[in-house]
C-alpha positions as CSV (number, residue, x, y, z in Angstrom):
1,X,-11.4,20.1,-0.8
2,X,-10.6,17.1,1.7
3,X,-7.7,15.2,1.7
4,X,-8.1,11.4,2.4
5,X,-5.5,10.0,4.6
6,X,-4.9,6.5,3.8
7,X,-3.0,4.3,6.1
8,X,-0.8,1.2,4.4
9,X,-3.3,-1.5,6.8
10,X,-6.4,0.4,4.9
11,X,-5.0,-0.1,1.1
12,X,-3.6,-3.7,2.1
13,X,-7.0,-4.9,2.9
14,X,-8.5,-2.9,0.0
15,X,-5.6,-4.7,-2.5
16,X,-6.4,-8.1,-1.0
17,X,-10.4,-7.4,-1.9
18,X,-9.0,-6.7,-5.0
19,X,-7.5,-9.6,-5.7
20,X,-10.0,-12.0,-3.9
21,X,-12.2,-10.5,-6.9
22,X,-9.8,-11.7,-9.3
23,X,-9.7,-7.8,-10.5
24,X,-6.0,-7.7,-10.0
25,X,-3.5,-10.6,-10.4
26,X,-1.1,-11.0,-7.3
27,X,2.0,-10.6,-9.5
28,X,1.0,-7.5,-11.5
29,X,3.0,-4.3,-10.2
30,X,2.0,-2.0,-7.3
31,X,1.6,0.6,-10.0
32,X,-1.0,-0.9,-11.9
33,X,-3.2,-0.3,-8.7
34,X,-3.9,3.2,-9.7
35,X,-6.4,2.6,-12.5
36,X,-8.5,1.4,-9.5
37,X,-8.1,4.6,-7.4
38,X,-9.1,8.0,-8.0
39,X,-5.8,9.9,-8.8
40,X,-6.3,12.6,-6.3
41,X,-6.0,9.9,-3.6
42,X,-3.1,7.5,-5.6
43,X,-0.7,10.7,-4.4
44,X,-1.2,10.1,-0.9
45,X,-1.1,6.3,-1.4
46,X,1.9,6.8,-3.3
47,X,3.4,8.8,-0.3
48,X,2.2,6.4,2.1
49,X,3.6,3.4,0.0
50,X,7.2,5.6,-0.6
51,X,7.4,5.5,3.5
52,X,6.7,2.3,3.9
53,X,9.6,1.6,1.9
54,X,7.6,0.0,-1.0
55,X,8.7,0.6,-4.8
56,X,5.5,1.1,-7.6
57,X,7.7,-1.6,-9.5
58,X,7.2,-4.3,-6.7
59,X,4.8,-6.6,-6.8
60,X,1.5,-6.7,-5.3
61,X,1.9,-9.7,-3.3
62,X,4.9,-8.4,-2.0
63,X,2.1,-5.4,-0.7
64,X,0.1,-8.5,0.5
65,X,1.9,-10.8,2.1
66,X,0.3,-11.3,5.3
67,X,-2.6,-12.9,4.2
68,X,-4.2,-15.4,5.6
69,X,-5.0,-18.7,4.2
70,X,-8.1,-20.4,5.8
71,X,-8.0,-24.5,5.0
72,X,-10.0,-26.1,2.3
């Protein structure tokens, strides 16, 4: 069985597509991200997210928050 390794830069940019797609809300938890990833891999997010210093409770555009906003 192979283990994915998951980088915070890789799930930040999958979280924002998330949210561009309206799937997620950017004030939901962190933890409501893992009805969206397989569970086998939400344990090494979760351990990536843990060193990063990010709690499951914070928010998702605390995850986020370098986005970039492009002018209308």
């Amino acid at each position: 069985m192979q283990t994915i390794q998951y980088s915070i830069d890789i799930f930040q940019d999958e979280v924002r597509q998330l949210v561009q797609k309206g799937v997620v809300n950017r004030q939901q938890p962190i933890y409501s991200l893992c009805k969206y990833i397989p569970a086998r891999e939400w344990v090494c997010i979760e351990g990536e997210l843990e060193r990063c210093d990010f709690l499951l409770r914070d928010r998702i555009c605390d995850l986020i928050s370098h986005e970039d906003w492009q002018n209308d």
